[in-house]
BABA-482468 format. One record per residue (C-alpha): residue number from 1; residue in one letter; x, y, z. Coordinates in pm, whole numbers, plus 32768, in hexadecimal, padded with zeros to 4 digits. Each point is the difference from the previous one (the first is absolute). Layout:
N
{rec NUM; a; {X; Y; Z}}
...
// end
This chain:
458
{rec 1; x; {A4AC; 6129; 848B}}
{rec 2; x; {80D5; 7EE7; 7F75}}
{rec 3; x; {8145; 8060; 7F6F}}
{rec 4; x; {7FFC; 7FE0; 7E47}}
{rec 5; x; {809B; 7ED5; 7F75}}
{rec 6; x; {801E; 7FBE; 7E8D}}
{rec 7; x; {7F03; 7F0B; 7F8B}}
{rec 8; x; {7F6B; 7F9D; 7EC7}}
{rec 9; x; {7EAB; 8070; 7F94}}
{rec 10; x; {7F08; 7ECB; 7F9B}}
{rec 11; x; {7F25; 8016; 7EEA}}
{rec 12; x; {7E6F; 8067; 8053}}
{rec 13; x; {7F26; 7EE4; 8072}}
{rec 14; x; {7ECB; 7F9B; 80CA}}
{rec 15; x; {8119; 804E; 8130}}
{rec 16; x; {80DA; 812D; 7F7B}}
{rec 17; x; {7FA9; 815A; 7F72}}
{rec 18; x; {80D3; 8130; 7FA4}}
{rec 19; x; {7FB7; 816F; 805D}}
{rec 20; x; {80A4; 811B; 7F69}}
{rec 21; x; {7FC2; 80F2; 80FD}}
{rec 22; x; {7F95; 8047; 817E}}
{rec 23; x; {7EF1; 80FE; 7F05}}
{rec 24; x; {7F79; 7EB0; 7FC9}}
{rec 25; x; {7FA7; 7FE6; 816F}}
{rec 26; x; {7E8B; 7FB5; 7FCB}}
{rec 27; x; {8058; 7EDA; 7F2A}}
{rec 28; x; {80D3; 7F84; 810D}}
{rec 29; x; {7F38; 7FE5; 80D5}}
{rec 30; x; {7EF9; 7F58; 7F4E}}
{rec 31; x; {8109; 7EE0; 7F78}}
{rec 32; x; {802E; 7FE9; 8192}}
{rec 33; x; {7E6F; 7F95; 8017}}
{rec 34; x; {802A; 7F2C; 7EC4}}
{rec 35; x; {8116; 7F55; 8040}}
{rec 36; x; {7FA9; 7FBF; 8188}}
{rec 37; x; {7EAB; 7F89; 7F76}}
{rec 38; x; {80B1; 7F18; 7F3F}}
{rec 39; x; {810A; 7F5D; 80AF}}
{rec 40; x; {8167; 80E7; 802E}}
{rec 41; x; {80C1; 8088; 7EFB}}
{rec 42; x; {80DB; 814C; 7FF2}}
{rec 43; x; {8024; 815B; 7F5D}}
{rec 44; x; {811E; 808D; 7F3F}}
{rec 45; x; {802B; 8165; 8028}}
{rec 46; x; {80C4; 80BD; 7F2F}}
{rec 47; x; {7FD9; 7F1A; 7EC9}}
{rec 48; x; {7F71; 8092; 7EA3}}
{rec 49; x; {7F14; 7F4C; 7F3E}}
{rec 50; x; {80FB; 7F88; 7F21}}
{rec 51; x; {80B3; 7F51; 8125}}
{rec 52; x; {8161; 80F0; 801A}}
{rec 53; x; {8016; 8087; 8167}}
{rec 54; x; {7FB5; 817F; 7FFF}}
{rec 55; x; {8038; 8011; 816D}}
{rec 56; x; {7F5D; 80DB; 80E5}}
{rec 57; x; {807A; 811C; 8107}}
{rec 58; x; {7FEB; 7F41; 817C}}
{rec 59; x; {7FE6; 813E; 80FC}}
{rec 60; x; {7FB7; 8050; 8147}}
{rec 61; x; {7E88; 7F41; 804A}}
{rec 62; x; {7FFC; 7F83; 7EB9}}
{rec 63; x; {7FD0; 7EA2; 806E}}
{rec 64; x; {7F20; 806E; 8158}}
{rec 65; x; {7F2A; 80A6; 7EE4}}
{rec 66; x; {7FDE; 7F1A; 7F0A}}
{rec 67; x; {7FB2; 7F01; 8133}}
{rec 68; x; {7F09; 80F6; 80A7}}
{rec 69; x; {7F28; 801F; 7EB7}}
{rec 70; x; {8022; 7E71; 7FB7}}
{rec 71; x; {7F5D; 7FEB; 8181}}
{rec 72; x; {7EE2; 80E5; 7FE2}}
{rec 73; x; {7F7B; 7FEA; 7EC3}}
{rec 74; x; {7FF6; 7E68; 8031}}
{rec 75; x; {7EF3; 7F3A; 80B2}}
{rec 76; x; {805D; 7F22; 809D}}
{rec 77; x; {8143; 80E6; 803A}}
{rec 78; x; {8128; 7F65; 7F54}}
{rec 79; x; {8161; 803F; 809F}}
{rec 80; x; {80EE; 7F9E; 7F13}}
{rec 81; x; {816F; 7FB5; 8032}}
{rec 82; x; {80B4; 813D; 7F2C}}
{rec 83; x; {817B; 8017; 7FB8}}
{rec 84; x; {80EE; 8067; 7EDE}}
{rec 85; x; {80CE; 7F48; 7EF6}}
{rec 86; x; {810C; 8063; 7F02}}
{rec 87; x; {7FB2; 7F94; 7E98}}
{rec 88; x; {80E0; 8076; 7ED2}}
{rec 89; x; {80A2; 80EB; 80EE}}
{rec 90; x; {7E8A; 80C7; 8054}}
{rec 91; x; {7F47; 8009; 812A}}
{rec 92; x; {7EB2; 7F0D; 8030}}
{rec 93; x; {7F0F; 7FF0; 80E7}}
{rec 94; x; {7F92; 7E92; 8062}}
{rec 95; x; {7E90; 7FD3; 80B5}}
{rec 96; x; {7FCA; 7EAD; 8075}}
{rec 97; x; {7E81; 7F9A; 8027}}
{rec 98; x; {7FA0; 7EB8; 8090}}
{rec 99; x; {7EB5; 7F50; 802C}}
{rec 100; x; {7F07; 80AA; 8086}}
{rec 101; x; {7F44; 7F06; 810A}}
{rec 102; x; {7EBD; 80C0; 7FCE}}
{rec 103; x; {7F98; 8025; 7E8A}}
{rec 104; x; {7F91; 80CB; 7F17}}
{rec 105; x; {810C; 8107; 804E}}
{rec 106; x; {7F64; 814C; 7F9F}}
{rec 107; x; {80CA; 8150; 7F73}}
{rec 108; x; {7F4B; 812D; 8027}}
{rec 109; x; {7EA0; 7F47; 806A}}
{rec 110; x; {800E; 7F22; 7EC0}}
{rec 111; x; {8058; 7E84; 7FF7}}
{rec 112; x; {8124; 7F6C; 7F44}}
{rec 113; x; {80AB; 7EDB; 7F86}}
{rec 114; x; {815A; 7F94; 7F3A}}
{rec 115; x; {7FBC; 7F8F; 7EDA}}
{rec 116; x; {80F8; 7F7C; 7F3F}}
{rec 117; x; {80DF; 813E; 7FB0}}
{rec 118; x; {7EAA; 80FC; 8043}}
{rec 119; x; {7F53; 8066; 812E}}
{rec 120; x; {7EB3; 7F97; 7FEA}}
{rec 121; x; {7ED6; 80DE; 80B6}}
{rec 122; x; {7EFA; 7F0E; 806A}}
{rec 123; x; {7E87; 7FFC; 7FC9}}
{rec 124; x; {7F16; 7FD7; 8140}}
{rec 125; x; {7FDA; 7EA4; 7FB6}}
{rec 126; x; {8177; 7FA9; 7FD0}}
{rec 127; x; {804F; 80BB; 814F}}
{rec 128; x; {7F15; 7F53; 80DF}}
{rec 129; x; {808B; 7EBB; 7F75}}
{rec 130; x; {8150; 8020; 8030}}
{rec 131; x; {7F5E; 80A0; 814C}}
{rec 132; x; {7F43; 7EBC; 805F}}
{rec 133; x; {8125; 7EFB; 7F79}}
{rec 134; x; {8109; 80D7; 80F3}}
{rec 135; x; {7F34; 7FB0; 8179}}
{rec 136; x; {7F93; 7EC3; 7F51}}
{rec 137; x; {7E7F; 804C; 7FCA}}
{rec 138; x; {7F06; 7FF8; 7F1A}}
{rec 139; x; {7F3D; 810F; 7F7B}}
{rec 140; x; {7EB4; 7F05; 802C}}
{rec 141; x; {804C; 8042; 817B}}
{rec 142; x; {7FB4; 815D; 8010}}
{rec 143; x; {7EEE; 808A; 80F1}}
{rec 144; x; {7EEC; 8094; 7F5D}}
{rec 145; x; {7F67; 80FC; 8109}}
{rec 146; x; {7EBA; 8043; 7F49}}
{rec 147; x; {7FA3; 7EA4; 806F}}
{rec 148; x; {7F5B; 7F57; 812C}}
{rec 149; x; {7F5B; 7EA2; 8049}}
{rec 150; x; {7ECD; 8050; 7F49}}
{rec 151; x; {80C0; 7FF0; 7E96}}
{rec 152; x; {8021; 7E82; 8034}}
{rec 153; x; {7F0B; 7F23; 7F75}}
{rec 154; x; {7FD2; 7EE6; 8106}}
{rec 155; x; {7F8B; 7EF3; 7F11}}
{rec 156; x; {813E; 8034; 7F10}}
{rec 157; x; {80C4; 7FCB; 8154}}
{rec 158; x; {7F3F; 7EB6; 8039}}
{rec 159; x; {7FF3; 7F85; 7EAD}}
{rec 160; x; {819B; 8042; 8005}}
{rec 161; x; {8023; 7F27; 8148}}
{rec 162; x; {7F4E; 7EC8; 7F6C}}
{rec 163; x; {80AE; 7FFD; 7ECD}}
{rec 164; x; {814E; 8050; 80B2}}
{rec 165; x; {7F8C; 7EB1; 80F3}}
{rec 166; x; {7F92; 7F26; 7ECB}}
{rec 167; x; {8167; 8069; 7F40}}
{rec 168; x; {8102; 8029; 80E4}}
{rec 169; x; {7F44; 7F82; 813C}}
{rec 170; x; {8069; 8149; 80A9}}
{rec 171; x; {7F67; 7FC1; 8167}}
{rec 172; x; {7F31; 8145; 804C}}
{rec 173; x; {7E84; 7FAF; 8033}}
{rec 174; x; {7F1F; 80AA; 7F0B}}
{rec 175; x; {7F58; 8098; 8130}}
{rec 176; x; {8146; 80C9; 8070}}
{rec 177; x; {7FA3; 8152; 800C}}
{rec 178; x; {8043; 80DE; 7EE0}}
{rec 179; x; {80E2; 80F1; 80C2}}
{rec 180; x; {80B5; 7EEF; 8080}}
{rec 181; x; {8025; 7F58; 7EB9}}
{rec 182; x; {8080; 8145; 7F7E}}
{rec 183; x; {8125; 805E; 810C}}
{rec 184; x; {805A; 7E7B; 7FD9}}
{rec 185; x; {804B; 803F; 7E80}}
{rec 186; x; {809E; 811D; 8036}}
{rec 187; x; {7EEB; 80D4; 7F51}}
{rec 188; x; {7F83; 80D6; 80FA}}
{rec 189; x; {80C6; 80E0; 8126}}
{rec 190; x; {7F30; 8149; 80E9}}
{rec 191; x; {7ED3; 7FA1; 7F7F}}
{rec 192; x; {8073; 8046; 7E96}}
{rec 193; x; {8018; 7F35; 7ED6}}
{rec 194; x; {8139; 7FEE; 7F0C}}
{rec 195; x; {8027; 7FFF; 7EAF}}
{rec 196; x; {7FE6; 7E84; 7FFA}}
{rec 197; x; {7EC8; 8007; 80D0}}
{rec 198; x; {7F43; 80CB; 7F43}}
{rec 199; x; {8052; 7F11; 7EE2}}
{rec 200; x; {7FC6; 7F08; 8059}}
{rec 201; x; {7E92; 800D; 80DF}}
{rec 202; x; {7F91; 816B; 7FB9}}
{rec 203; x; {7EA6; 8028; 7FB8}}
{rec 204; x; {8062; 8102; 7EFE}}
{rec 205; x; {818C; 8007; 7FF9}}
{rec 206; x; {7FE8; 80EB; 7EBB}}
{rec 207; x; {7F8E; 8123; 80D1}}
{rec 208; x; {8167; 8043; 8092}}
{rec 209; x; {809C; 7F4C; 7EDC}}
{rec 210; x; {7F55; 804A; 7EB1}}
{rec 211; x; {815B; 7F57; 7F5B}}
{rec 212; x; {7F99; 7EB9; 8065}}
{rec 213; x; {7F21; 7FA3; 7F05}}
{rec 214; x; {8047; 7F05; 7EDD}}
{rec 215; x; {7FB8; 8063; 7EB0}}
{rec 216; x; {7F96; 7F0B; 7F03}}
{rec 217; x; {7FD6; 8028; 7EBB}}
{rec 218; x; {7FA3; 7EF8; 7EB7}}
{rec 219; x; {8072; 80BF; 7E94}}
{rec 220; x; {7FA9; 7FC1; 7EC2}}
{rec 221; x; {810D; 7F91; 7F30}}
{rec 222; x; {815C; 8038; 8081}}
{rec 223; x; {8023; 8171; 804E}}
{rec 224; x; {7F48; 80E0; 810E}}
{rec 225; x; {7EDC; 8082; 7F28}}
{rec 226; x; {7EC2; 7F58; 8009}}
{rec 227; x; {7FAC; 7F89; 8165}}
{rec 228; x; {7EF9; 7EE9; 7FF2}}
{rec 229; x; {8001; 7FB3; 8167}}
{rec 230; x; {8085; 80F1; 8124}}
{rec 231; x; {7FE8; 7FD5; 8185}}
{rec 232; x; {809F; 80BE; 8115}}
{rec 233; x; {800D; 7F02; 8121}}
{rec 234; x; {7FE2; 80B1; 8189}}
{rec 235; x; {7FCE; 7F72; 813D}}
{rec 236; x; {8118; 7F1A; 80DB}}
{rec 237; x; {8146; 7F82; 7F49}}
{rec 238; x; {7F6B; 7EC6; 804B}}
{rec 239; x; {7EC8; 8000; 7F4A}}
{rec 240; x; {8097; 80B6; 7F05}}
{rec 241; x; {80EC; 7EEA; 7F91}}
{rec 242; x; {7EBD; 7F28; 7FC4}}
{rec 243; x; {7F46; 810D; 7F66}}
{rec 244; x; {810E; 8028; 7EDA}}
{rec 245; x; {7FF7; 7E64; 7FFD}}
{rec 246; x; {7EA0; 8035; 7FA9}}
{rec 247; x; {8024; 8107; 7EE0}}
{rec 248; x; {814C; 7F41; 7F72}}
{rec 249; x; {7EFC; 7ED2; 7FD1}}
{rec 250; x; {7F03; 80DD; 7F6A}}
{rec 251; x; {80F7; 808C; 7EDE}}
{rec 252; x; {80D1; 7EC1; 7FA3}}
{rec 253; x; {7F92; 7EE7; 7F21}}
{rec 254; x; {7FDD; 7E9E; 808D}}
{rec 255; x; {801C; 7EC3; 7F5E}}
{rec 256; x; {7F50; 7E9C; 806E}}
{rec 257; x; {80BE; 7EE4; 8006}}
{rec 258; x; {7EF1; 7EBE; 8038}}
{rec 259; x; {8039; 7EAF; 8018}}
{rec 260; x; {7EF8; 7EE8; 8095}}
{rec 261; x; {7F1B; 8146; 801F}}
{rec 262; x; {80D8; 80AE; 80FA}}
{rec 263; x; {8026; 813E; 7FAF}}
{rec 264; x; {8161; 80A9; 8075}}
{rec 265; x; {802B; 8167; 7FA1}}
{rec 266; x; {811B; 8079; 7F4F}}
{rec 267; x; {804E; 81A9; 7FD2}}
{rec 268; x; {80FA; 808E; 7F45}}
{rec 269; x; {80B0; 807F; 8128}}
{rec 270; x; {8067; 7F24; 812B}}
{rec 271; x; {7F32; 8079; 810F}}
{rec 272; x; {80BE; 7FAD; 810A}}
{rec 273; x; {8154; 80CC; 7F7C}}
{rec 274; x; {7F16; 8122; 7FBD}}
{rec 275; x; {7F4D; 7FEF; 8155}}
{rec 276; x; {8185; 7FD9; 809C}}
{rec 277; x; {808A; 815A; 7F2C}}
{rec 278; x; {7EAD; 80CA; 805F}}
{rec 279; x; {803F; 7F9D; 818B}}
{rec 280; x; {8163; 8091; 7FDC}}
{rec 281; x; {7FA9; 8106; 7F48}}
{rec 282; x; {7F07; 8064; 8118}}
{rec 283; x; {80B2; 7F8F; 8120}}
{rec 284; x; {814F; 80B9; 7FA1}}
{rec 285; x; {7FBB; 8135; 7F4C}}
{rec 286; x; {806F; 812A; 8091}}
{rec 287; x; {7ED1; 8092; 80A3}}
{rec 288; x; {8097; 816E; 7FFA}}
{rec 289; x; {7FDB; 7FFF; 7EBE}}
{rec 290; x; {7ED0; 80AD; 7F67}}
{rec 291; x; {7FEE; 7F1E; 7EE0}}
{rec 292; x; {7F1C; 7EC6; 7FEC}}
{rec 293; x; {8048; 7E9E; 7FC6}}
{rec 294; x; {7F78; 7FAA; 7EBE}}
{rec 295; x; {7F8C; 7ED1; 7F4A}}
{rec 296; x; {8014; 8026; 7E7F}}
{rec 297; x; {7F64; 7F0B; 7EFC}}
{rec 298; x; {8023; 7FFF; 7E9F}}
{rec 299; x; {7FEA; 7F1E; 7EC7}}
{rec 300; x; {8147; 7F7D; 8030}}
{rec 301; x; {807F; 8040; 8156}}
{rec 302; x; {7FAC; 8032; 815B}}
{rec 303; x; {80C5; 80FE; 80DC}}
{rec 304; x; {7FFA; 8028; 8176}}
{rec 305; x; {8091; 814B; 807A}}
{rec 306; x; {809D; 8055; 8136}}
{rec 307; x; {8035; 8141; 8089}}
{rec 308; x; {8173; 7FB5; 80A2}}
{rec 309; x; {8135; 7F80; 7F7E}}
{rec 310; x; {80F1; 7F0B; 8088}}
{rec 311; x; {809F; 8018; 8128}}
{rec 312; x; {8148; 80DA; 801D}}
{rec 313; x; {810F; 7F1D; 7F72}}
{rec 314; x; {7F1A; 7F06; 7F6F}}
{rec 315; x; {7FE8; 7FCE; 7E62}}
{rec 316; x; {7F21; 7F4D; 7F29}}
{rec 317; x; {80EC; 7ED8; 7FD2}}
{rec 318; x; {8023; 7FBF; 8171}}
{rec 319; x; {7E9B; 7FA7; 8011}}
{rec 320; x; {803D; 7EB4; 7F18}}
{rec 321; x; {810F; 7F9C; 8136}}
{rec 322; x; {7FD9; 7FB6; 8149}}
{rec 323; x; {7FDF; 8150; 80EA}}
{rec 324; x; {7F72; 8041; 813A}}
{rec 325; x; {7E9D; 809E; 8040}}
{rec 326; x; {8019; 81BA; 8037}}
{rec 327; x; {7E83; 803F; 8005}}
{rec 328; x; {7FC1; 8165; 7FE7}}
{rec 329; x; {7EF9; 7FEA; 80E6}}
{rec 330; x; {8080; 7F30; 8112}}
{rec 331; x; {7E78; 7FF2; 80DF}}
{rec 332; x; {7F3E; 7FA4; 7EAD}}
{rec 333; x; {80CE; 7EEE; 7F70}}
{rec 334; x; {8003; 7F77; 817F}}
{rec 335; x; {7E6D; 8013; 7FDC}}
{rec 336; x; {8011; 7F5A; 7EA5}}
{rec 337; x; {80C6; 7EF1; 807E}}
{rec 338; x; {7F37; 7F86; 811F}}
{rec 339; x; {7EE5; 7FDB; 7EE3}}
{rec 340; x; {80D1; 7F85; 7F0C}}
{rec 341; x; {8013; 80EB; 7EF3}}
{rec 342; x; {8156; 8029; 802F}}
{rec 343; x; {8148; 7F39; 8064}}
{rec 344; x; {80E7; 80BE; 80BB}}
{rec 345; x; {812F; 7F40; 7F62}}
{rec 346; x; {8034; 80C3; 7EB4}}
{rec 347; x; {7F5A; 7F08; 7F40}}
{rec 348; x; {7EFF; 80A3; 7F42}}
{rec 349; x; {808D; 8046; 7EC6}}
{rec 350; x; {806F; 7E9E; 7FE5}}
{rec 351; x; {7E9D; 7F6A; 8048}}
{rec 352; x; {7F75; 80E0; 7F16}}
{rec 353; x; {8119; 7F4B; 7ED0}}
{rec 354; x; {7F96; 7EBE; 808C}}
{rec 355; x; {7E8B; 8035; 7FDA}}
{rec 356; x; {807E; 807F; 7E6E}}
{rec 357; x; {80C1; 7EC2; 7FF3}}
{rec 358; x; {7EC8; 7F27; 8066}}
{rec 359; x; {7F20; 808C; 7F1C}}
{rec 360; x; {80C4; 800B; 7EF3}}
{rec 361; x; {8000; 8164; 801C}}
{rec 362; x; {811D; 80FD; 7F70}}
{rec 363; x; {8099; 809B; 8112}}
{rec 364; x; {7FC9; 814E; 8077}}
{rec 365; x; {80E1; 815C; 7FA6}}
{rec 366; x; {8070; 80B0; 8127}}
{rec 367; x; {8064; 818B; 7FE9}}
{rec 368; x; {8069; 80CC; 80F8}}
{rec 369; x; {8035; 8181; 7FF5}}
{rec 370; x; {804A; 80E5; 8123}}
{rec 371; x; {7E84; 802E; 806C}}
{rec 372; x; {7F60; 7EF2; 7F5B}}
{rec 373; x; {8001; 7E6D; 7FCB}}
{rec 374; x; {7F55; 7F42; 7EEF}}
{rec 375; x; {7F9F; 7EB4; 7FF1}}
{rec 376; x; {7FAC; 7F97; 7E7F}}
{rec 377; x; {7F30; 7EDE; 7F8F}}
{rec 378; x; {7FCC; 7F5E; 7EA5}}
{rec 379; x; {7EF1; 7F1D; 7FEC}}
{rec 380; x; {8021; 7E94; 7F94}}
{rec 381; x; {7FFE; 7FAE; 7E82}}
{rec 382; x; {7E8D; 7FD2; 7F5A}}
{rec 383; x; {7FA8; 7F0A; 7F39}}
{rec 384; x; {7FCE; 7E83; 801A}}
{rec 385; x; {7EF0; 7F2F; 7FFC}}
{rec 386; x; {7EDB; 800B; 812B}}
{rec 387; x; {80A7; 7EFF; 80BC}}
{rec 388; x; {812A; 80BF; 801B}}
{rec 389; x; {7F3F; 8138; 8076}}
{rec 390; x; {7F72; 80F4; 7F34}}
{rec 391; x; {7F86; 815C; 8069}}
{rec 392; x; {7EE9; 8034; 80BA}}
{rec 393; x; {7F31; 8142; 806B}}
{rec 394; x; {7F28; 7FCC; 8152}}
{rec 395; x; {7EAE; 800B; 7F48}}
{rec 396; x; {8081; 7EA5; 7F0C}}
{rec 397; x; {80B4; 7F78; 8170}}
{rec 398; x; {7E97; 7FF7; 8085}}
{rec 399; x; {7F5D; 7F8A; 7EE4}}
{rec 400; x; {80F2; 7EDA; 7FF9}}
{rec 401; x; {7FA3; 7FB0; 819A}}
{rec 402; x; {7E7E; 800B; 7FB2}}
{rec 403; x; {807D; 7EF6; 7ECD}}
{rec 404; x; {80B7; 7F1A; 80F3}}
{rec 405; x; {7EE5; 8014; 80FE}}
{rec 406; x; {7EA9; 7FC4; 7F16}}
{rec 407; x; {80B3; 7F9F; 7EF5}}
{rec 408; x; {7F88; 80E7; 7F02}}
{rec 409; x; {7F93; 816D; 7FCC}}
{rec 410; x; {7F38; 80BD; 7F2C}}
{rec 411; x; {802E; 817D; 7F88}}
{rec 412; x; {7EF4; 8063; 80F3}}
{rec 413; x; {8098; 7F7D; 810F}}
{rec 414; x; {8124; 807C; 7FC1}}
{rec 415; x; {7F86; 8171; 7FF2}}
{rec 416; x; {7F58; 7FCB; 8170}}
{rec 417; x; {8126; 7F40; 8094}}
{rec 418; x; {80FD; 8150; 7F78}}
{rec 419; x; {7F08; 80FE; 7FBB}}
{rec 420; x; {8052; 806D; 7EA9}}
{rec 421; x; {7F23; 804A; 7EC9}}
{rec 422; x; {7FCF; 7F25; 7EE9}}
{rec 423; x; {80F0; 8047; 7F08}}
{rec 424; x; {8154; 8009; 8130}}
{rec 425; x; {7F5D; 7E91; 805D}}
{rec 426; x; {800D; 7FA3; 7E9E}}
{rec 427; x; {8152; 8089; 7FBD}}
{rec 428; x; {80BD; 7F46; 8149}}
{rec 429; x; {7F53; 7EC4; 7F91}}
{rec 430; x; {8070; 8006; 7E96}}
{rec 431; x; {8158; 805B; 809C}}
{rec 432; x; {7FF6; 7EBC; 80D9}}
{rec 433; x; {7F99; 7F44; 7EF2}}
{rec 434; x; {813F; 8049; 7F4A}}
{rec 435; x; {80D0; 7FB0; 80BF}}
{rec 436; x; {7F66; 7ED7; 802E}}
{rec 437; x; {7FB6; 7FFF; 8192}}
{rec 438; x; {7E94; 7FCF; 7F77}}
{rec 439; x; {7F0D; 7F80; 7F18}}
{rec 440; x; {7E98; 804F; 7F63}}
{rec 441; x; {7F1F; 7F2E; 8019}}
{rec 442; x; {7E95; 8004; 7F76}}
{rec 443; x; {7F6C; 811D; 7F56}}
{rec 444; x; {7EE5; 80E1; 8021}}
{rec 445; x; {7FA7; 8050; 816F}}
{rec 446; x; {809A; 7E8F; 803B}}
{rec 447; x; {8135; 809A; 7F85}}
{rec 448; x; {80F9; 7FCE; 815F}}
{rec 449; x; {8177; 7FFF; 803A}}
{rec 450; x; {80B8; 7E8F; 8091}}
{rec 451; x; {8140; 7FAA; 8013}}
{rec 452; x; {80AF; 7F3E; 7F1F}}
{rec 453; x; {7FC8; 7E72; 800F}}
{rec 454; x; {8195; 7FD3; 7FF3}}
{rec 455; x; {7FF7; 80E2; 8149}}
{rec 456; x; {7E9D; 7F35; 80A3}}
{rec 457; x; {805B; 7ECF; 80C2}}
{rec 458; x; {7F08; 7F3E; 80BA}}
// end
């Protein structure tokens, strides 16, 4: 035991915190976990909440004691350095904690962290984490022992390779075998897949992992009531990124821009941003998680949800700078990358502003809360004249093809070429007409739909 000097007492912080009494043992010994978890700090014994120094009686094994139950009741055990100090002429005990090399530090079989001035008992998902980040590895890596070779589909492999050739010409012959293909990506160790694996070329990956599904959802209006299209998207992370492509297209508007009858398509989101934030969000959620990522559409937004927050240390604001790439998941944004849905260079948030910027588009909201990131869209401004690209459902887009191909088309035609009843035909035409994409000409059953002569050139 060190002999007492007097010292001065500092104030509570994310490093310091005062005791009363050695009756607060069990509390002690947690702030050991928390504050080993966390980094070092040390603990103040012998100080009342209002910060004068009670002092405490120092006997015979007081300090063995008070070391013995720090020891045992901490996993991994924590040995702390404990002497005395003098403050205001009473008696402190002083327990120094430093970093613990494994982490989380548990206290009585729970899991804790310093947190500013609190200790902080952390969820499952928050302990593997801090788990994972502490032997530098990623929860995506973890074997899954329900698995074996049969839980790959070989053509996802194979389809993978080429595109991985044709995008990053990654040299590993389509005809590799799978296993091979596997080990080599780091997917695939004892004849077991990992998390990533199963991700990424599972036949059905949402057996073992029903949380990897992506949620979409179109509303009516701007709140969460009236669903008018909903799709819960399964299979590989892979497909699933073009999957939610597909319904994003289905549930925006889209303009026409044309000019010499060419036709160049213009939506009210820029694709390629949105495509960029749904890859993220699927490629670094956190896949403990039981929640989904989601897709949400309404009448004047467009949210994409991801289960996850930032990295520790990392805020909202830092993503507008320069900062280097932390992927969650370490083996699928490797996979991503050698197809080219990622970059591994912590670009993506400023490719998805660029792809705002070129479309004229405003750019994006980003939120971040301790489980969750959001990525919110606003659509472009309406209004304009056709030229400048006016809204569009899919039914009028066709109708305007079969126009720029034959040259004409009549109500009839339309039905068969959408397959809608009279009266929907009629209405989409009227609409077109409107906004002056198209004209009538004719009338009777002559009656057809051209475009106008100022947009007709020979």
């Amino acid at each position: 035991m060190k002999k007492a000097m007097p010292i001065a007492v500092p104030p509570e912080s994310q490093k310091v915190e005062w005791k009363k009494s050695l009756g607060e043992w069990k509390e002690i010994v947690e702030t050991c976990a928390a504050l080993a978890s966390a980094g070092s700090g040390r603990i103040w014994i012998g100080i009342a909440p209002d910060g004068h120094a009670v002092g405490v009686q120092v006997g015979k094994g007081t300090m063995e004691d008070l070391a013995n139950k720090i020891a045992q009741n901490t996993s991994p055990r924590q040995t702390p350095a404990i002497s005395t100090a003098v403050h205001d002429g009473k008696t402190l005990i002083v327990v120094d904690v430093t970093e613990s090399r494994v982490k989380p530090v548990y206290a009585f079989d729970r899991p804790y962290r310093r947190t500013g001035r609190t200790n902080q008992r952390l969820s499952q998902e928050d302990a593997f984490q801090l788990y994972a980040a502490s032997r530098g590895i990623t929860w995506d890596s973890t074997i899954l022992e329900d698995t074996s070779p049969d839980d790959v589909d070989p053509q996802a492999v194979r389809h993978f390779l080429q595109t991985a050739r044709d995008e990053r010409r990654w040299d590993v012959s389509p005809e590799t075998p799978v296993e091979q293909v596997l080990s080599q990506l780091g997917l695939f160790h004892g004849g077991k897949l990992n998390v990533a694996g199963l991700l990424l070329f599972g036949r059905n990956p949402q057996r073992l992992m029903t949380q990897a599904t992506l949620r979409c959802a179109r509303f009516k209006g701007t709140t969460e009531v009236h669903f008018i299209d909903m799709e819960a998207i399964q299979g590989t992370v892979i497909e699933q990124v073009r999957q939610a492509m597909f319904f994003v297209k289905r549930n925006i508007r889209m303009g026409v821009e044309i000019h010499e009858l060419q036709r160049k398509d213009v939506w009210e989101y820029p694709l390629d941003a949105l495509r960029e934030a749904v890859t993220n969000a699927v490629c670094h959620r956190e896949y403990g998680s039981t929640a989904n990522v989601q897709i949400r559409i309404f009448d004047d937004r467009l949210e994409i949800w991801n289960p996850g927050g930032l990295p520790e240390g990392m805020t909202v604001a830092d993503l507008w700078r320069k900062h280097e790439s932390r992927p969650r998941n370490r083996l699928l944004a490797q996979a991503f990358f050698l197809i080219k849905y990622v970059e591994q260079f912590g670009t993506g948030i400023k490719r998805i502003l660029d792809d705002c910027h070129a479309q004229n588009a405003p750019e994006p909201v980003f939120e971040a809360e301790r489980q969750t990131f959001r990525a919110v869209f606003t659509p472009k401004k309406a209004g304009g004249t056709a030229q400048d690209g006016m809204a569009l459902n899919e039914r009028q887009t066709k109708a305007l093809e079969f126009i720029q191909q034959h040259g004409r088309i009549q109500t009839g035609e339309y039905r068969k070429v959408v397959g809608i009843k009279q009266r929907q035909a009629v209405k989409d035409l009227n609409q077109m007409m409107k906004q002056g994409i198209i004209v009538r000409t004719g009338d009777g059953r002559s009656t057809a739909y051209v475009l106008p002569k100022d947009r007709v050139h020979d």
